[in-house]
PyMOL Python script that loads the backbone (N, CA, C, O; Angstrom):
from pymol import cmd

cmd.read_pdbstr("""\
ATOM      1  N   UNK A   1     130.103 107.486 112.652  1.00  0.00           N
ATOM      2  CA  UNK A   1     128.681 107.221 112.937  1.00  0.00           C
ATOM      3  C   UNK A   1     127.801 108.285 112.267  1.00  0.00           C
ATOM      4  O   UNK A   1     126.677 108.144 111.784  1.00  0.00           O
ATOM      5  N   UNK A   2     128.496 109.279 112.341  1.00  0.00           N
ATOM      6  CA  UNK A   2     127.156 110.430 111.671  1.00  0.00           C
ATOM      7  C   UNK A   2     127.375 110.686 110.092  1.00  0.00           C
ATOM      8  O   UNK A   2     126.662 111.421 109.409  1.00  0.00           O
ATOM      9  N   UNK A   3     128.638 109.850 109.571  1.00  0.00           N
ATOM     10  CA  UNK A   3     128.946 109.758 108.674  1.00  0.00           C
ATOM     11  C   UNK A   3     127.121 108.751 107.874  1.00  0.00           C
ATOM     12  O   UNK A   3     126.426 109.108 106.923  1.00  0.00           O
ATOM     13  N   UNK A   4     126.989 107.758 108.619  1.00  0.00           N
ATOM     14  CA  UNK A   4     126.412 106.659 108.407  1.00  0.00           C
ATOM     15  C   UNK A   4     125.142 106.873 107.958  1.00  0.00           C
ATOM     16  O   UNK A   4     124.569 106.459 106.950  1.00  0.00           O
ATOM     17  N   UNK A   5     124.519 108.096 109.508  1.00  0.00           N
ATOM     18  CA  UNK A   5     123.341 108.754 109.185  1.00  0.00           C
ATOM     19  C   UNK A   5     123.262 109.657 108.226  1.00  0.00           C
ATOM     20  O   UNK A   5     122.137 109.611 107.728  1.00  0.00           O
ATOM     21  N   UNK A   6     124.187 110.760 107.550  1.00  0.00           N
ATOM     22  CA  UNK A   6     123.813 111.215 106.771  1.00  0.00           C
ATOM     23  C   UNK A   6     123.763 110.793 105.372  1.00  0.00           C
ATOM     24  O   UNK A   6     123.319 111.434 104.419  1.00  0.00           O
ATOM     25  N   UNK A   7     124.467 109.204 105.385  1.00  0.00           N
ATOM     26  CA  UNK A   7     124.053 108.733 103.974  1.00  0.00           C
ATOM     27  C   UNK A   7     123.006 108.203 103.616  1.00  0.00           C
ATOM     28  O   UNK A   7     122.508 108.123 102.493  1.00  0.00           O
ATOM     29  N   UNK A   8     122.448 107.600 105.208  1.00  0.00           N
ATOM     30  CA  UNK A   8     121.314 107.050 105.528  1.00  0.00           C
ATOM     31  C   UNK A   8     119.963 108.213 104.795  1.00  0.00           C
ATOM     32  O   UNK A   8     119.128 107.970 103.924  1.00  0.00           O
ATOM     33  N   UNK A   9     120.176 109.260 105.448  1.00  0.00           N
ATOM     34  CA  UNK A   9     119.400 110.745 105.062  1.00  0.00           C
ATOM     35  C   UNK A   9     119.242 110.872 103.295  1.00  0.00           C
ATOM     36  O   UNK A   9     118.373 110.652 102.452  1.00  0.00           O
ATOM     37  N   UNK A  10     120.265 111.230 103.328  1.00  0.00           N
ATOM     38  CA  UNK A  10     120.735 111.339 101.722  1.00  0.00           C
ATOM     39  C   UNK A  10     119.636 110.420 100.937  1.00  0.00           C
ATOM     40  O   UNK A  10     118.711 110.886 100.271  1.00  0.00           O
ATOM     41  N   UNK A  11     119.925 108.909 101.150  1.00  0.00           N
ATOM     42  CA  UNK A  11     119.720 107.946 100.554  1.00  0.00           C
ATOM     43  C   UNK A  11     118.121 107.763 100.535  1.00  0.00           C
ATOM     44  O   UNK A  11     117.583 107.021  99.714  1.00  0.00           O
ATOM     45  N   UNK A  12     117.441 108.451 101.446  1.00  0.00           N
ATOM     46  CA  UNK A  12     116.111 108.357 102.004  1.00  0.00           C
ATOM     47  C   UNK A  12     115.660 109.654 101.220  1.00  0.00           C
ATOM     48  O   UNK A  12     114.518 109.571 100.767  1.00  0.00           O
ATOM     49  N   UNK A  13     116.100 110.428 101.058  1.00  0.00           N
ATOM     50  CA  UNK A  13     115.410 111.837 100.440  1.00  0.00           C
ATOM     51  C   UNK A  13     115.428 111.790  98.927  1.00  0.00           C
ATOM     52  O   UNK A  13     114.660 112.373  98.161  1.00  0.00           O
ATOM     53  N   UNK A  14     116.596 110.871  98.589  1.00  0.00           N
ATOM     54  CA  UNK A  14     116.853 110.856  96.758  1.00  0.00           C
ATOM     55  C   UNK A  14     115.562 109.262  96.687  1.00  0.00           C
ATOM     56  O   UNK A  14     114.944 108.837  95.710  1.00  0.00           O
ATOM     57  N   UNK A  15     115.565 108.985  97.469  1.00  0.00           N
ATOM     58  CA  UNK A  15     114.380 107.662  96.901  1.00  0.00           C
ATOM     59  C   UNK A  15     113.065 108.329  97.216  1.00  0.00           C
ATOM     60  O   UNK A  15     112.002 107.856  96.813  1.00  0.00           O
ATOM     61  N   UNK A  16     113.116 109.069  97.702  1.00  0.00           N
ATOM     62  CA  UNK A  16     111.358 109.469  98.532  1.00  0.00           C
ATOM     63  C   UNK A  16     111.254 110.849  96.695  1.00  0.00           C
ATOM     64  O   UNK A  16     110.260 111.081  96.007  1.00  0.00           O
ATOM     65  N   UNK A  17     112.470 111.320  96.556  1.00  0.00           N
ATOM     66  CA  UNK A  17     111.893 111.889  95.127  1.00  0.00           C
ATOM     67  C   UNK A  17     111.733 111.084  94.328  1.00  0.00           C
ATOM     68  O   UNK A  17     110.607 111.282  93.871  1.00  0.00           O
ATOM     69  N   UNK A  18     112.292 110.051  93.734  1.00  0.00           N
ATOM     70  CA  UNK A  18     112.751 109.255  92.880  1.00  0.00           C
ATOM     71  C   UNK A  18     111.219 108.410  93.182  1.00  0.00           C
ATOM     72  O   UNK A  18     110.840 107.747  92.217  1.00  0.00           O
ATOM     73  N   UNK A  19     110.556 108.384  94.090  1.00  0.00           N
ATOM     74  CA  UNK A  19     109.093 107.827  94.679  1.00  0.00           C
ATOM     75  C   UNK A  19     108.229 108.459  94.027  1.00  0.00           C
ATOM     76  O   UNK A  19     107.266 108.131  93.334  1.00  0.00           O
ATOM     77  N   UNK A  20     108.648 109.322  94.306  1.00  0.00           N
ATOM     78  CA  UNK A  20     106.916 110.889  94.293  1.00  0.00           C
ATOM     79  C   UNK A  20     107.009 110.927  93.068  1.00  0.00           C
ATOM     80  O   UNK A  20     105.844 111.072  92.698  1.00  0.00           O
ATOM     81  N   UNK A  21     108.018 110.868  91.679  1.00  0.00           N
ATOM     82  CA  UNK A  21     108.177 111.538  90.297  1.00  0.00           C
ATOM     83  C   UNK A  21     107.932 110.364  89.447  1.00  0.00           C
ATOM     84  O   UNK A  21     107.711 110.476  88.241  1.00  0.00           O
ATOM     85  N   UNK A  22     107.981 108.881  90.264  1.00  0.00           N
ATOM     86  CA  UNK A  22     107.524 107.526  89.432  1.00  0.00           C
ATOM     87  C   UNK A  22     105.699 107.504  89.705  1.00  0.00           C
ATOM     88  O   UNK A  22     104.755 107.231  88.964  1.00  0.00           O
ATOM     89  N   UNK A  23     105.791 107.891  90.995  1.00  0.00           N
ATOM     90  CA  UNK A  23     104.194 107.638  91.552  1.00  0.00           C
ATOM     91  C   UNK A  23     103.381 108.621  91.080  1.00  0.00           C
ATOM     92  O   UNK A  23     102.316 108.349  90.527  1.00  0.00           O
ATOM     93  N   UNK A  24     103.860 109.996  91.275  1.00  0.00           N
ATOM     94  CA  UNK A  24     102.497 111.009  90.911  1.00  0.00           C
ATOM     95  C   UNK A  24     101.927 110.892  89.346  1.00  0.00           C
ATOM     96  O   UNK A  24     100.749 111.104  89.060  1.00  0.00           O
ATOM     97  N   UNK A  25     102.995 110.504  88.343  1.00  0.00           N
ATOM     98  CA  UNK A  25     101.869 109.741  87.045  1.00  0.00           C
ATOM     99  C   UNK A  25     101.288 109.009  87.193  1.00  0.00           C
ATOM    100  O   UNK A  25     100.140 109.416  87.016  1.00  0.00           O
ATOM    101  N   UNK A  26     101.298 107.618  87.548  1.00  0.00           N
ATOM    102  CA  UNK A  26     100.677 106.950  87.994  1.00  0.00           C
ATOM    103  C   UNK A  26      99.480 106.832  88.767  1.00  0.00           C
ATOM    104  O   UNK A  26      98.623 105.978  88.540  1.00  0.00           O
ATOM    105  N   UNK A  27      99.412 107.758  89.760  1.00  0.00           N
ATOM    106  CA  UNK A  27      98.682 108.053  90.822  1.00  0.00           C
ATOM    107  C   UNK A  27      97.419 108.822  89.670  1.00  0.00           C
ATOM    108  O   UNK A  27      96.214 108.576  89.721  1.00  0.00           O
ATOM    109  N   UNK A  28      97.956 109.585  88.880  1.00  0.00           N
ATOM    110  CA  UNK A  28      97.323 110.634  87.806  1.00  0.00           C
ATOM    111  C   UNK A  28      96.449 109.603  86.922  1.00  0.00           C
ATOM    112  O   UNK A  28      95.245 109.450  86.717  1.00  0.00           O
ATOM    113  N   UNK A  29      97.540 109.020  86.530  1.00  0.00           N
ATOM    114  CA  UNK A  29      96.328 107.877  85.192  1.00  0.00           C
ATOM    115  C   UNK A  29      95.499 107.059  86.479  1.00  0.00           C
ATOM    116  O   UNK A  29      94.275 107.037  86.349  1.00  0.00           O
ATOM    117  N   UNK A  30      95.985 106.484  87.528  1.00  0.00           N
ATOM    118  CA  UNK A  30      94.549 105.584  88.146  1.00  0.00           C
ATOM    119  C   UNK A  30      93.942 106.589  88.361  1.00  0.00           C
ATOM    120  O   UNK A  30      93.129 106.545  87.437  1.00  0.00           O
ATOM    121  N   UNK A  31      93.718 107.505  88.919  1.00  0.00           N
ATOM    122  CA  UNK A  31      92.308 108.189  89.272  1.00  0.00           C
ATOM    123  C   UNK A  31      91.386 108.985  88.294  1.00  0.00           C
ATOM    124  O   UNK A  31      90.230 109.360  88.492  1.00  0.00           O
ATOM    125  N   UNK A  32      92.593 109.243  86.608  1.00  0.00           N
ATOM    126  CA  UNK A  32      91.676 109.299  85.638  1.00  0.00           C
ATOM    127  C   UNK A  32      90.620 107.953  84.726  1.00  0.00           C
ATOM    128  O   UNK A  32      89.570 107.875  84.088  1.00  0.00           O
ATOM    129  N   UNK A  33      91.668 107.136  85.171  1.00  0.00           N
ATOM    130  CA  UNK A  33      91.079 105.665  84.877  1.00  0.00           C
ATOM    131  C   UNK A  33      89.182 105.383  85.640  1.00  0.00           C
ATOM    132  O   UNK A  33      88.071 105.318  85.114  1.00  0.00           O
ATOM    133  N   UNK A  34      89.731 105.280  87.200  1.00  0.00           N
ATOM    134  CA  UNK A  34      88.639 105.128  87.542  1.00  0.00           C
ATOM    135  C   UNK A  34      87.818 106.163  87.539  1.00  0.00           C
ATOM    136  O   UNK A  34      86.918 105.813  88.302  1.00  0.00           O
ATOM    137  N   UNK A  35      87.553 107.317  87.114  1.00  0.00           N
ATOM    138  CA  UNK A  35      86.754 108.392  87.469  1.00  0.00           C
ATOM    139  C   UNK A  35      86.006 108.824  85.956  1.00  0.00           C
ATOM    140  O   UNK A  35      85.197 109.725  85.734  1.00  0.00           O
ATOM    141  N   UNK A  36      86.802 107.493  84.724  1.00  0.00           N
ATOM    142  CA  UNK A  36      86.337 107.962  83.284  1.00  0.00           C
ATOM    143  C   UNK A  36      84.589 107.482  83.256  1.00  0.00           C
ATOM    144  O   UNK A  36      83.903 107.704  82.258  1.00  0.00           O
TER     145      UNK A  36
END
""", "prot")
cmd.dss("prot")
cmd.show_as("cartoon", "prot")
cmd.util.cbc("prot")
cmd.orient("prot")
């Protein structure tokens, strides 16, 4: 069982970077977009 959760963990922390390092460009060009 705690086997389960920590892949669960794992699996949640490598997507939440894998999130933030696709999004924060993105996030960068829309708000230079709208603010040109």
């Amino acid at each position: 069982m705690d086997k389960i959760i920590a892949d669960y963990v794992d699996n949640l922390v490598l997507f939440r970077t894998l999130y933030q390092k696709q999004l924060g460009p993105l996030m960068s060009i829309g708000f230079l977009m709208s603010h040109r």
